[in-house]
VOGU-3710 file (C-alpha; in Angstrom, 3 decimals, decimal comma):
1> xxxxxxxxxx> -17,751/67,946/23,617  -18,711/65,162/21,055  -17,400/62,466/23,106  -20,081/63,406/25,800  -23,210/63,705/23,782  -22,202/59,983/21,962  -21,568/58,675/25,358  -25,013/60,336/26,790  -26,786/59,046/23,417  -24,822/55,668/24,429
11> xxxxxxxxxx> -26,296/55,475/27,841  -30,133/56,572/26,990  -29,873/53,596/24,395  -28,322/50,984/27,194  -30,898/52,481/29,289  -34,125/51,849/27,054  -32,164/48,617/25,888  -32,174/47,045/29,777  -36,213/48,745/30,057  -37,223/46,926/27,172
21> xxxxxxxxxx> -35,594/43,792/27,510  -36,885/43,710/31,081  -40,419/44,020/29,368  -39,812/41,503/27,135  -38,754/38,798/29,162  -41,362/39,254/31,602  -43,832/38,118/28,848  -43,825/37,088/25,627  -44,956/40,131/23,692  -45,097/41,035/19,836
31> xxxxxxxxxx> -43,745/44,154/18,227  -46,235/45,729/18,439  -46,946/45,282/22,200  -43,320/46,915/22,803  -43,638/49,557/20,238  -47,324/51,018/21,796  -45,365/50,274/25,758  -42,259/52,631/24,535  -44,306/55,116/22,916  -42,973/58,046/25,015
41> xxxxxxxxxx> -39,369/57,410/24,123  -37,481/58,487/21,357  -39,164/56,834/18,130  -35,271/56,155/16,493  -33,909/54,713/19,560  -37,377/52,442/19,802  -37,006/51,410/16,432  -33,315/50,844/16,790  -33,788/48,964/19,794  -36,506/47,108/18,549
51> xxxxxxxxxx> -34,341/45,828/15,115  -31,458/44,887/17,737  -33,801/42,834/20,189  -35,298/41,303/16,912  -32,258/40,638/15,335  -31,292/38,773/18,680  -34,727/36,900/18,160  -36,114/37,898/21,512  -38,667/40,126/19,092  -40,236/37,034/16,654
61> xxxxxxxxxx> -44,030/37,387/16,103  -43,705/34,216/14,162  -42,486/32,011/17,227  -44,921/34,573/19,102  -47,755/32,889/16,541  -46,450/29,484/17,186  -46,539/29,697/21,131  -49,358/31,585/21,535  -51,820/28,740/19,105  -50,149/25,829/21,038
71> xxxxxxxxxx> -50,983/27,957/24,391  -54,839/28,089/23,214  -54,851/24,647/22,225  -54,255/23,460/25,533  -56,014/25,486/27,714  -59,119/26,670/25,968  -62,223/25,967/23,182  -62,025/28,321/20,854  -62,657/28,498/17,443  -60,164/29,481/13,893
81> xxxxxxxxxx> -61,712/32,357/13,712  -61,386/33,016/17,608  -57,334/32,493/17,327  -57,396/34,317/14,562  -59,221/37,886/16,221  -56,753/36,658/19,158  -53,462/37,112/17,383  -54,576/40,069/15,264  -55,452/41,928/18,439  -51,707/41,697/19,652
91> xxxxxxxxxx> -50,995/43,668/16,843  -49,063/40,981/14,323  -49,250/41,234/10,531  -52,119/39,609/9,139  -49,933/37,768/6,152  -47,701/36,069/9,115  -51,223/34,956/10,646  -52,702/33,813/7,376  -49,510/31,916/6,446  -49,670/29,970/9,934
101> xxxxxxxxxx> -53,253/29,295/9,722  -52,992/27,585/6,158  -49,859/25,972/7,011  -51,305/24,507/10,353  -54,621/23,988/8,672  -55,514/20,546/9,737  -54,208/20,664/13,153  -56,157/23,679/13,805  -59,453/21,886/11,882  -59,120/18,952/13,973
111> xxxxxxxxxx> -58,716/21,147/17,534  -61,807/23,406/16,220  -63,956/19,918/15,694  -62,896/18,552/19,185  -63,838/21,939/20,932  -66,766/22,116/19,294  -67,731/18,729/20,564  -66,696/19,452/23,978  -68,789/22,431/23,949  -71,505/20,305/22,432
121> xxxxxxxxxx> -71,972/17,368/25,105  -71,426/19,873/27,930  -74,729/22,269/26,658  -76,766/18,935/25,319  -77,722/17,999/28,630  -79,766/21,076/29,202  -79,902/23,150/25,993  -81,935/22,685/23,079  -79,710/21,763/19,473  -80,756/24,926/17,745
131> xxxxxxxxxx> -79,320/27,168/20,380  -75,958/25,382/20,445  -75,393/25,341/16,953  -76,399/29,365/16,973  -73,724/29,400/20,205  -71,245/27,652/17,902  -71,974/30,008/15,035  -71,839/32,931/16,806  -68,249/31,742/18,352  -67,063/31,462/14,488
141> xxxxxxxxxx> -66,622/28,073/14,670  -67,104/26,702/10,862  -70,149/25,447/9,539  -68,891/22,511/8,488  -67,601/21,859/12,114  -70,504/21,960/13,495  -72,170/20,021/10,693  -69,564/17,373/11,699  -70,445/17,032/15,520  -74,269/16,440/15,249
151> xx> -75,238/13,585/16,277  -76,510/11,013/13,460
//
């Protein structure tokens, strides 16, 4: 009788194991994302599951962090402050988002002051200065960004 509850315990574990990873590797997701998608399932075996797929690193909201900036970076304008409302939204810990914003500070400053230009010379041609640098402010881009892209 024990050998057939620890094999059907064995198989519901495979089984959310193969569900989850499937979820996983369809997307990158964080934690959290796969902890709020197996929220009907049985907490332990989520939490189990979760350690093992972490443990494997398919689960790594720091390389999540990493992939996820370098993904803005290229295809949008968005501000520190933008990324940062971005990642905390997926759910990650706000110490592993602090730590890769100061550690990737001056990358980050440099991308903020060339999307803030961009935005810049694409409004100038039609909008007045005030209401860009209210646009700007209102995107949480840093004062002394926009300071920096006025023109002299």
């Amino acid at each position: 009788m024990k050998f057939m509850e620890n094999f059907e315990q064995a198989e519901k574990t495979d089984q959310l194991r193969s569900k989850m990873l499937k979820y996983i590797l369809y997307k990158k997701r964080t934690e959290q994302e796969v902890r709020q998608k197996f929220t009907e399932e049985d907490p332990n075996m989520v939490e189990d599951a979760i350690a093992y797929f972490k443990e494997l690193n398919y689960i790594n909201d720091a390389n999540y962090i990493d992939r996820s900036v370098q993904e803005f970076i290229h295809l949008k304008k968005l501000s520190i402050k933008e990324i940062t409302y971005k990642l905390y939204q997926k759910g990650i810990d706000k110490n592993l988002v602090e730590d890769y914003i100061a550690q990737h500070k001056e990358e980050l400053l440099l991308y903020e002051i060339n999307c803030a230009q961009a935005i810049w010379n694409k409004k100038s041609q039609n909008t007045e200065e005030k209401a860009i640098k209210e646009f700007l402010y209102k995107k949480g881009y840093l004062p002394e960004t926009v300071h920096a892209i006025l023109p002299k």
